[in-house]
C-alpha positions in Angstrom: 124.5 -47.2 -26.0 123.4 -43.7 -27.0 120.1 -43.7 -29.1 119.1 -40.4 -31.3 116.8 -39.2 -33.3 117.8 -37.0 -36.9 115.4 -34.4 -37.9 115.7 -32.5 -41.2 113.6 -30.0 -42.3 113.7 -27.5 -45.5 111.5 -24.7 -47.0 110.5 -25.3 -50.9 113.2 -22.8 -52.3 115.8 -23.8 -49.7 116.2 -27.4 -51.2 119.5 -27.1 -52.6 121.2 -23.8 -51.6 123.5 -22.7 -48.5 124.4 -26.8 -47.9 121.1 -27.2 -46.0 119.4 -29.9 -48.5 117.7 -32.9 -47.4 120.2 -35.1 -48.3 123.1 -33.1 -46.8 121.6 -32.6 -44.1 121.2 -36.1 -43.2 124.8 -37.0 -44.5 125.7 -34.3 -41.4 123.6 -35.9 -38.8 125.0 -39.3 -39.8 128.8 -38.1 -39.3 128.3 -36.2 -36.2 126.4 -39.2 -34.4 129.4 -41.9 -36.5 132.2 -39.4 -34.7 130.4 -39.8 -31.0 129.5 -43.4 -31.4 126.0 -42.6 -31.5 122.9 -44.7 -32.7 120.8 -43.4 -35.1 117.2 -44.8 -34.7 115.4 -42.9 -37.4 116.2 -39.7 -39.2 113.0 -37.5 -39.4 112.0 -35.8 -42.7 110.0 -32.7 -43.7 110.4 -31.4 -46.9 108.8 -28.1 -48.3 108.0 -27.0 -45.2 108.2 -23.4 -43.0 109.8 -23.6 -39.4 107.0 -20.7 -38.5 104.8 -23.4 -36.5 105.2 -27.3 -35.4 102.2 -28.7 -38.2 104.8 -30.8 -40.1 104.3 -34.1 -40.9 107.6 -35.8 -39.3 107.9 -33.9 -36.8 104.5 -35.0 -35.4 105.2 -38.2 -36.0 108.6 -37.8 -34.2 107.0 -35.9 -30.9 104.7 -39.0 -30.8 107.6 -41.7 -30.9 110.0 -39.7 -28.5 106.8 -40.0 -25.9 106.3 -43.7 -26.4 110.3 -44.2 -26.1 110.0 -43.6 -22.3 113.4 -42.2 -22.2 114.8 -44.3 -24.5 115.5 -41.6 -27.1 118.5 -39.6 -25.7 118.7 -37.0 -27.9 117.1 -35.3 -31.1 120.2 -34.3 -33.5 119.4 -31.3 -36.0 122.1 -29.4 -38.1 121.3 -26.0 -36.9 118.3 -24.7 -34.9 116.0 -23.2 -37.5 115.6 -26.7 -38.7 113.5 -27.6 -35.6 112.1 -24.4 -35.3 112.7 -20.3 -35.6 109.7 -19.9 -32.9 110.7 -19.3 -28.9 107.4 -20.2 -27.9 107.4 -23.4 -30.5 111.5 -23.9 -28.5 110.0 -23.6 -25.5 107.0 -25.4 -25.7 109.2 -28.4 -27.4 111.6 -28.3 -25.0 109.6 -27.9 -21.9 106.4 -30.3 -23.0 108.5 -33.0 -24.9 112.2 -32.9 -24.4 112.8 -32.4 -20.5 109.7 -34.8 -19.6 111.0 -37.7 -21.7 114.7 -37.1 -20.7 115.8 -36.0 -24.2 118.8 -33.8 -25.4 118.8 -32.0 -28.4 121.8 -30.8 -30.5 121.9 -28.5 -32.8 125.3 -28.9 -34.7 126.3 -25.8 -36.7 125.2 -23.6 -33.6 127.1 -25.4 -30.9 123.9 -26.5 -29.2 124.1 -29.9 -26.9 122.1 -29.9 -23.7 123.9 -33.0 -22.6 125.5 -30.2 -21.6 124.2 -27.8 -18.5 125.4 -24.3 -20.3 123.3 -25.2 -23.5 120.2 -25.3 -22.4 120.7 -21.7 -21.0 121.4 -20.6 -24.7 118.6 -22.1 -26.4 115.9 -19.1 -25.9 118.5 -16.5 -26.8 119.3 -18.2 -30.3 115.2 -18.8 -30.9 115.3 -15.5 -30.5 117.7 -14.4 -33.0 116.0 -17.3 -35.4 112.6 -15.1 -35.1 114.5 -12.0 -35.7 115.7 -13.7 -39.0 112.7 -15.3 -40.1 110.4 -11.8 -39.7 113.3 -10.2 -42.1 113.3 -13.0 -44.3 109.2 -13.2 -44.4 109.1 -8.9 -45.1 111.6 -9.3 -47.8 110.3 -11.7 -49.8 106.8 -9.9 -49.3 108.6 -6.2 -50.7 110.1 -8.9 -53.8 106.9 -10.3 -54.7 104.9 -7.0 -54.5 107.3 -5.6 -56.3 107.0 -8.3 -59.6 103.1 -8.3 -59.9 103.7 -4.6 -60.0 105.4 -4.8 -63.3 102.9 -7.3 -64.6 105.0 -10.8 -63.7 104.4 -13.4 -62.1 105.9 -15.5 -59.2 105.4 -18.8 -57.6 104.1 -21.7 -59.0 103.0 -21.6 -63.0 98.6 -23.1 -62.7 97.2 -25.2 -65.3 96.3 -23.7 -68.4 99.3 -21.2 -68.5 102.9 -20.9 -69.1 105.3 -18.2 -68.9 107.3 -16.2 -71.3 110.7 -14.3 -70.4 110.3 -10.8 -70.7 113.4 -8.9 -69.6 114.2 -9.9 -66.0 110.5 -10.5 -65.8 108.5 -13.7 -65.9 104.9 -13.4 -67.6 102.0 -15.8 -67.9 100.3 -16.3 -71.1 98.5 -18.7 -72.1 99.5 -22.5 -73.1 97.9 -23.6 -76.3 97.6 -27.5 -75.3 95.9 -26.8 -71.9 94.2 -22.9 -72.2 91.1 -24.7 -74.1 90.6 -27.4 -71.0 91.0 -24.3 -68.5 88.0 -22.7 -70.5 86.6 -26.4 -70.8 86.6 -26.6 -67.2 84.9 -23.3 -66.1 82.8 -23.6 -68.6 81.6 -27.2 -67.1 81.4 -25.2 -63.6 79.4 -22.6 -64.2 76.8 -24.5 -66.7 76.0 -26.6 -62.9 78.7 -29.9 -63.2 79.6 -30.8 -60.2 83.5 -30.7 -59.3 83.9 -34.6 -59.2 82.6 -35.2 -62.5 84.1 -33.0 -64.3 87.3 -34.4 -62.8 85.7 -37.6 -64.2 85.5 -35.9 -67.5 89.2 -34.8 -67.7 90.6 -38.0 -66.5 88.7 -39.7 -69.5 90.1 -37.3 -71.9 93.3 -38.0 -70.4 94.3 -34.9 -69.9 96.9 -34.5 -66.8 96.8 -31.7 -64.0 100.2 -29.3 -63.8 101.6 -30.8 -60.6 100.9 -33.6 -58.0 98.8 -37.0 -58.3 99.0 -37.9 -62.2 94.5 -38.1 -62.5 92.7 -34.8 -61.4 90.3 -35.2 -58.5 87.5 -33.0 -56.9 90.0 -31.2 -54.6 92.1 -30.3 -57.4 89.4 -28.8 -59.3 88.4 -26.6 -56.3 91.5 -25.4 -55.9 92.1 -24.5 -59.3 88.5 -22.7 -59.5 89.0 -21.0 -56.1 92.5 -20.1 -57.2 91.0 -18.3 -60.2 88.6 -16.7 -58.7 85.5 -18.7 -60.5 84.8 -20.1 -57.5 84.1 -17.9 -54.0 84.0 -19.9 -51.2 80.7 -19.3 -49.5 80.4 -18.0 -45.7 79.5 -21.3 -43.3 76.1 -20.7 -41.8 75.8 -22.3 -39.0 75.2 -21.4 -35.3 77.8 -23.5 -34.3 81.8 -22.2 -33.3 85.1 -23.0 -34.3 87.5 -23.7 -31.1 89.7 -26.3 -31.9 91.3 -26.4 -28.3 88.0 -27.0 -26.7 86.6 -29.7 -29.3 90.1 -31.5 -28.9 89.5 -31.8 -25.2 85.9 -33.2 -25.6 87.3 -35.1 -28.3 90.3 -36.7 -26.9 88.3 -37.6 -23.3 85.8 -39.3 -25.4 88.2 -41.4 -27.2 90.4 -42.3 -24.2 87.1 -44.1 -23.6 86.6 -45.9 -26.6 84.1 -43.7 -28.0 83.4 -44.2 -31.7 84.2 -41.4 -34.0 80.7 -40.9 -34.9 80.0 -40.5 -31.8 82.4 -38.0 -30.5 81.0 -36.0 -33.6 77.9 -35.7 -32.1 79.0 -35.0 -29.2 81.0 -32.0 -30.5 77.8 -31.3 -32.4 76.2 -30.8 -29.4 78.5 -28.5 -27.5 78.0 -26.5 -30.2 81.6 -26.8 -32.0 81.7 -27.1 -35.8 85.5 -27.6 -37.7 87.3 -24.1 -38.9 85.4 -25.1 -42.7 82.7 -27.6 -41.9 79.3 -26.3 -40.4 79.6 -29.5 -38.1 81.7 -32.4 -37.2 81.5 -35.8 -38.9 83.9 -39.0 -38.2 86.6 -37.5 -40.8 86.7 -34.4 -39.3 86.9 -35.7 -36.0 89.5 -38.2 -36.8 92.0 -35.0 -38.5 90.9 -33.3 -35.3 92.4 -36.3 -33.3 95.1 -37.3 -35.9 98.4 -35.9 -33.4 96.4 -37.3 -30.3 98.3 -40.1 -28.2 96.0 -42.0 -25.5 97.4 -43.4 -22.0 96.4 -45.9 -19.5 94.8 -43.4 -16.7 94.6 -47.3 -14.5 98.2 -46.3 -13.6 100.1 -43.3 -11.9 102.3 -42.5 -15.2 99.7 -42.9 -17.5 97.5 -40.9 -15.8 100.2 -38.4 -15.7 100.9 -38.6 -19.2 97.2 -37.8 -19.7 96.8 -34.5 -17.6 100.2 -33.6 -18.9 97.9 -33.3 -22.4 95.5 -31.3 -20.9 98.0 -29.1 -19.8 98.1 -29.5 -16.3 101.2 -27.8 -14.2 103.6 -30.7 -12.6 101.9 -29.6 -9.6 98.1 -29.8 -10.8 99.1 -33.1 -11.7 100.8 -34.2 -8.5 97.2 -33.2 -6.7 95.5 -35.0 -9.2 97.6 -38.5 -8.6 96.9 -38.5 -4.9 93.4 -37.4 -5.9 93.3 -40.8 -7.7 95.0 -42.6 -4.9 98.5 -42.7 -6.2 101.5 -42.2 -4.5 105.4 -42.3 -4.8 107.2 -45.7 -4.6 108.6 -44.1 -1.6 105.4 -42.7 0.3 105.0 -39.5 0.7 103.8 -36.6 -1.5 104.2 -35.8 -5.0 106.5 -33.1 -6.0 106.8 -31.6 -9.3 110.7 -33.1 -9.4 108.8 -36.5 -8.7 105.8 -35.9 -11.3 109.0 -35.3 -13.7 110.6 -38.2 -12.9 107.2 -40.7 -13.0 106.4 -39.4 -16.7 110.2 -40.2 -18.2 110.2 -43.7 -16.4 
């Protein structure tokens, strides 16, 4: 029995033009895997979001289930490329770090893409390629468009509290909306007289009054963003001696919890090394448990485990076969560890 993964992805204005919505997409996947006799474990969703980078939601929590499948996923079924990705280093990466180690295919429908197939896999960096191509045009152009409104005095993107808009030829305008203009004012007002963000969410939530979009009660994130989106708010430089590298405070991080370290712990530790989060002057047990959120931890007591592990630190095949016999591990068969038998240990 054949056992796939779906994966769906759109961009906010993409829902429900060209065929490629959420729900058509998945009606597509469903067909093509019906037609072959596939299974479909679990289709994979990510609304609203860009195919410039791999930080989606689904898709992490897909990469993480495809390595605890051990090879048990045969395939991850997409409609057309740019759905998983318009990146060649993302295709790459994706393909060589997740989908070859765990024995999985991928097939991308519309473009003829199935590595069950030798000749596919030799097309998949050419049509990255010509995804990147597309999404840099696509990116400039709708940079020229929106340059090209505020010019003329209208506005695009999403309408903020406190504001409506008004037709005005071909042009949308803001101007201000008479039920929720007087709370805007309310609230700066509140900021700069010294209330702190939270209670004047507190304040608004007793006067029942609602925020634009989202969570139905306003809370002190939503108030920064609509002060810093204004402009009332300037968000301050971070004084601290300490640097941002996230690739370095992973590592610490992600050896420390392999051995059961507590969060608050690995904090200070980070502390320590002198590593502080991209908007936090240090670590705390939050930060380092959004810093960890992706991370998946393996037995390093056995050969593919321990594989598994330095595969995460980004160890070569070969690093890693020198690092097993290091450890005292060997083949089933004796000898020594090849990258073609590293390979083969991690997808067993």
């Amino acid at each position: 029995m054949t056992i796939v993964y779906g994966y769906c992805r759109v961009s906010t204005d993409m829902q429900a033009q060209h065929g490629l919505s959420l729900d058509a997409q998945q009606e597509e996947i469903r067909r093509y895997a019906r037609d072959r006799g596939w299974t479909i474990e679990e289709i994979f969703v990510d609304g609203g979001f860009s195919a410039k980078n791999t930080d989606r939601p689904a898709f992490k929590q897909m990469t993480k289930r495809i390595k605890e499948a051990n090879g048990k996923i045969a395939a991850v079924v997409v409609t057309k490329l740019d759905r998983l990705t318009r990146s060649l280093r993302d295709l790459l990466t994706i393909n060589e770090d997740l989908l070859e180690p765990c024995g999985c295919n991928f097939v991308a429908i519309r473009d003829g893409i199935n590595t069950f197939e030798p000749v596919s896999k030799m097309l998949l960096p050419f049509l990255a390629i010509i995804g990147q191509i597309e999404r840099q045009n696509t990116s400039e152009r709708v940079k020229s468009t929106v340059r090209h409104i505020q010019q003329q005095g209208g506005h695009y993107g999403k309408v903020p509290f406190g504001y409506k808009t008004e037709l005005d030829g071909r042009l949308r305008r803001l101007i201000p909306d008479p039920e929720t203009f007087p709370w805007l004012q309310q609230i700066n007002d509140w900021y700069r007289s010294g209330v702190g963000m939270a209670d004047i969410a507190a304040r608004l939530n007793r006067e029942g009054v609602k925020p634009r979009y989202g969570k139905k009660s306003w809370t002190d994130c939503k108030i920064y963003e609509l002060l810093r989106s204004q402009g009332v708010h300037r968000t301050r430089a971070i004084d601290s001696p300490n640097v941002h590298d996230k690739q370095k405070a992973y590592k610490i991080a992600y050896e420390l919890r392999c051995d059961d370290r507590t969060y608050e712990f690995i904090a200070k530790e980070l502390n320590r090394a002198g590593l502080r989060p991209l908007k936090a002057s240090e670590y705390k047990p939050s930060s380092v448990m959004e810093l960890l959120r992706s991370a998946v931890y393996h037995d390093r007591a056995t050969p593919r485990g321990l594989a598994l592990y330095l595969k995460e630190q980004g160890l070569s095949l070969r690093e890693i076969g020198l690092r097993l016999a290091q450890a005292g591990h060997f083949p089933k068969r004796g000898g020594q560890w090849y990258p073609q038998t590293v390979k083969q240990l991690m997808v067993s």
